[in-house]
C-alpha positions in Angstrom: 89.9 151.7 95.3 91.1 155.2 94.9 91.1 155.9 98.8 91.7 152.5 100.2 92.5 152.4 104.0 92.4 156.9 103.9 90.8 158.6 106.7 88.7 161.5 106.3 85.9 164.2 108.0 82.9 164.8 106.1 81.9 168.1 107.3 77.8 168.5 106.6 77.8 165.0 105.7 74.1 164.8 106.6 73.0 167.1 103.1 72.9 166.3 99.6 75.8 167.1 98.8 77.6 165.7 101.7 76.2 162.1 102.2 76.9 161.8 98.4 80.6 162.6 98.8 80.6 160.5 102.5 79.2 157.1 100.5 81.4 158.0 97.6 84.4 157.9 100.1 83.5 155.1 101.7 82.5 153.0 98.8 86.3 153.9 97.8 87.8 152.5 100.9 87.9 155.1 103.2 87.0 155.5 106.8 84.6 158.3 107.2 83.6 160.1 109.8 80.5 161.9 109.4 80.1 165.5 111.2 77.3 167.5 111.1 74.8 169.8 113.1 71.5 166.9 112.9 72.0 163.5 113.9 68.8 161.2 112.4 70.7 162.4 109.1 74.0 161.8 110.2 72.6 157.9 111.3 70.8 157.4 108.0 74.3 157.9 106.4 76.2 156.0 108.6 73.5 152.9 108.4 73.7 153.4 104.6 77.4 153.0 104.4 77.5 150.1 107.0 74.3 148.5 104.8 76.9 147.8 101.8 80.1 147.0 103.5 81.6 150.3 104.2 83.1 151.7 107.4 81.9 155.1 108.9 80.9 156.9 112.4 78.6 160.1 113.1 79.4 163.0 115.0 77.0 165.9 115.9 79.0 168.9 115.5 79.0 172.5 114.8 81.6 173.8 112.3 81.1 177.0 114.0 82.5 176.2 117.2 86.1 176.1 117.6 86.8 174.2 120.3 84.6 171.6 119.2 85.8 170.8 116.0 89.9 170.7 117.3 89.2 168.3 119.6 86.7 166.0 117.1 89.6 165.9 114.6 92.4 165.2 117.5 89.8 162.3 118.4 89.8 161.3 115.1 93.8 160.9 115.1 93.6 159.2 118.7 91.3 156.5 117.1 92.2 156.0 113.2 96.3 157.0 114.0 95.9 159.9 111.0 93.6 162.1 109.3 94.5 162.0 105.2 91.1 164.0 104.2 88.7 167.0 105.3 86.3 168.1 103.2 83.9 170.8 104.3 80.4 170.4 102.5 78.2 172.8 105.0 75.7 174.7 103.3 75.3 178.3 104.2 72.2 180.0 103.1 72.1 183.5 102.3 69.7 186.2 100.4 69.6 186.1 96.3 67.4 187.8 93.5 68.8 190.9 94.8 71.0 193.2 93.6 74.2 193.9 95.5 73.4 197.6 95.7 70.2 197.5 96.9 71.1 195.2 99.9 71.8 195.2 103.9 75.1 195.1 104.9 74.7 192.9 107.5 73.2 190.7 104.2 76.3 191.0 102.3 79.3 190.7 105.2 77.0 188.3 107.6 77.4 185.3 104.6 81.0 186.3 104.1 81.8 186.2 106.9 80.2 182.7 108.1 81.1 180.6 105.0 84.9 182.0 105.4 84.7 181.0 109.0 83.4 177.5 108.5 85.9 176.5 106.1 89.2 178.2 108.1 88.2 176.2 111.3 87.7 173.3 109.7 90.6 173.5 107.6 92.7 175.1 110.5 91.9 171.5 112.5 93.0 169.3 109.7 96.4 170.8 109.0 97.6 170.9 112.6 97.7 167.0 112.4 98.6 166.8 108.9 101.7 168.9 108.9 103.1 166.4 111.7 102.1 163.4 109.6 103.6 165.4 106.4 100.5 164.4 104.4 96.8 164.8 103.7 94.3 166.9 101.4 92.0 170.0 102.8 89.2 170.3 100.4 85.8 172.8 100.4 83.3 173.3 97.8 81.5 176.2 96.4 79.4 177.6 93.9 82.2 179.4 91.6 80.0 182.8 92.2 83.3 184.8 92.5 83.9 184.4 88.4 80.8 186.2 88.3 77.3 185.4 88.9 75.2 188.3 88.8 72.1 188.3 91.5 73.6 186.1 93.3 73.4 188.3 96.5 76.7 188.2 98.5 77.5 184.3 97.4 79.8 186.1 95.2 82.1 187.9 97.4 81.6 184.9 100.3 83.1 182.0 97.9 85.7 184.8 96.8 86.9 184.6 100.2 87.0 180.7 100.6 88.8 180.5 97.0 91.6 182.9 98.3 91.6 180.9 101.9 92.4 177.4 100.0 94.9 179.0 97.8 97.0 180.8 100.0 96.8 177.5 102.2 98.0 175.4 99.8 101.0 177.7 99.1 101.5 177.3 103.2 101.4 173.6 103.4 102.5 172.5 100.6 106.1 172.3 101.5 104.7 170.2 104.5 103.0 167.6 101.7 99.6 168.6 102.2 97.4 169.9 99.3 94.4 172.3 99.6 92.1 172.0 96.9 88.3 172.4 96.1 85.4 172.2 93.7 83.0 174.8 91.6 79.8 173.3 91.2 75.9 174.6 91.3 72.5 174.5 90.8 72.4 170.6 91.1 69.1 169.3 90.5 69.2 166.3 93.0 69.6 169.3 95.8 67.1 171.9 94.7 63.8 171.8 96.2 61.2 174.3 97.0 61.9 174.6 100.4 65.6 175.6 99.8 64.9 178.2 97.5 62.4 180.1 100.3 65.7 180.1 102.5 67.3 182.1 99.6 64.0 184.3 99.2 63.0 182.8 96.3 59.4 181.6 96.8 58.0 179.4 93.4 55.6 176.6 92.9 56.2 173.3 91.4 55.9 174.8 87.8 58.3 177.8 88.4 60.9 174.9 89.8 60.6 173.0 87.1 61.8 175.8 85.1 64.6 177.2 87.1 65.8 173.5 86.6 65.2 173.6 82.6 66.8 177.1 82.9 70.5 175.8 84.5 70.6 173.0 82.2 70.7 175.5 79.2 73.1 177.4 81.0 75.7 174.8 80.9 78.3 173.8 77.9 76.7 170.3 77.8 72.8 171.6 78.3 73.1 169.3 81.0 73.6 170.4 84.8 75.4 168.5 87.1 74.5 164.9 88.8 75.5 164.5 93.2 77.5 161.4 91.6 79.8 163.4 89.7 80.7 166.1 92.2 81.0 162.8 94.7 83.7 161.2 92.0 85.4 164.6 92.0 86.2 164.8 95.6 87.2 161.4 95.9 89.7 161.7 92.6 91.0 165.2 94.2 91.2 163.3 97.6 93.3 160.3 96.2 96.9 160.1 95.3 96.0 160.0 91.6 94.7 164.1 92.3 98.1 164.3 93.9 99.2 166.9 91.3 96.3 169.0 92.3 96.8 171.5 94.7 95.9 175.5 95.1 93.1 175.4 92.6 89.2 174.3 92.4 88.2 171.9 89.7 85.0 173.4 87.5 82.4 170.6 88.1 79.8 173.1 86.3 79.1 170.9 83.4 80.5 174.5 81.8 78.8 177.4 83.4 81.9 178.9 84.0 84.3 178.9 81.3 87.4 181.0 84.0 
């Protein structure tokens, strides 16, 4: 198992994204413990991982909150002994269709500013512990939108800011044996629903769906976008000592749609 006996937070473990990555973890060997803001999710997760054998605990937490998220990952070190993984996997929505010109401010620096945030505290928890331990992996996810993704609203700029936060943060701890990492990946289809595009201010029916779906597959090298499993065995293999090499730099899980 590529993370037998490890330890690690799941932040936003109750999305898509996140309980894929927490059951991933666990079905590797890990201990997980899921954080997030809504605990029926958080449960269903932990009772799924329990259901087939693996270990994990639940957590309703804000990644926001400073104070709350130290002490939930010195708990975790009181009870486990260590902390070897933290992954944050929160979802931040913000405004797209829009060009960057013709937005608010508070549009453009309000997302920046939140997904930047989330990730520094969450990270910022993580390597107090695993700088004293003189191990452990920091990892976040994004959607590669600082390459280049035009109409993207401020997603651009915003993952520009985490990129820059987990390289500079690996140059930091590395000497310390910790490795900051992450992972470009978008438009899975597993995680796009109606509902999730009105939060954006894209409002379609099922037909216009169907072909924003049909649309990111022939965007990709492959013609094929994506699967929740994939990403999941990416942040396990970038988690594990076999991603030890891998540090200061996010892996293109795009199926291609960035080629930089």
């Amino acid at each position: 198992m590529l993370l037998q006996d490890k330890i690690a937070i799941v932040y936003g473990a109750g999305g898509s994204i996140g309980s894929a990555v927490a059951r991933t973890f666990a079905a590797e060997g890990a201990m997980v413990y899921l954080a997030g803001r809504t605990r029926g999710p958080l449960e269903r997760v932990a009772k799924e991982i329990a259901d087939v054998g693996g270990s994990a605990s639940e957590t309703v937490l804000d990644v926001f909150d400073e104070e709350a998220v130290t002490e939930h990952a010195a708990t975790v070190v009181r009870e486990a002994g260590r902390l070897d993984v933290s992954i944050n996997l929160i979802r931040v929505p913000g405004l797209q269709g829009v060009p960057l010109v013709d937005m608010a401010l508070e549009d453009v620096t309000s997302l920046v500013h939140d997904q930047l945030r989330a990730n520094f505290i969450t990270a910022r928890a993580a390597a107090k512990h695993m700088v004293k331990q003189g191990s452990g992996v920091i990892l976040a996810l994004n959607s590669g939108s600082a390459v280049c993704s035009p109409m993207m609203g401020a997603t651009g700029p915003a993952d520009a800011a985490v990129d820059g936060l987990i390289r500079n943060l690996a140059a930091e701890l590395g000497p310390a044996g910790v490795r900051a990492a992450g992972i470009w990946t978008a438009g899975l289809p597993e995680t796009i629903t109606r509902e999730k595009l009105a939060e954006h201010g894209a409002v379609v029916d099922e037909e216009g769906l169907q072909g924003i779906l049909a649309n990111l597959d022939q965007m990709r090298m492959t013609k094929k976008s994506p699967r929740l499993s994939e990403v999941a065995g990416t942040a396990a293999f970038l988690a594990s000592d076999w991603g030890g090499a891998v540090t200061g730099a996010f892996v293109n899980a795009s199926s291609g749609m960035y080629t930089h």
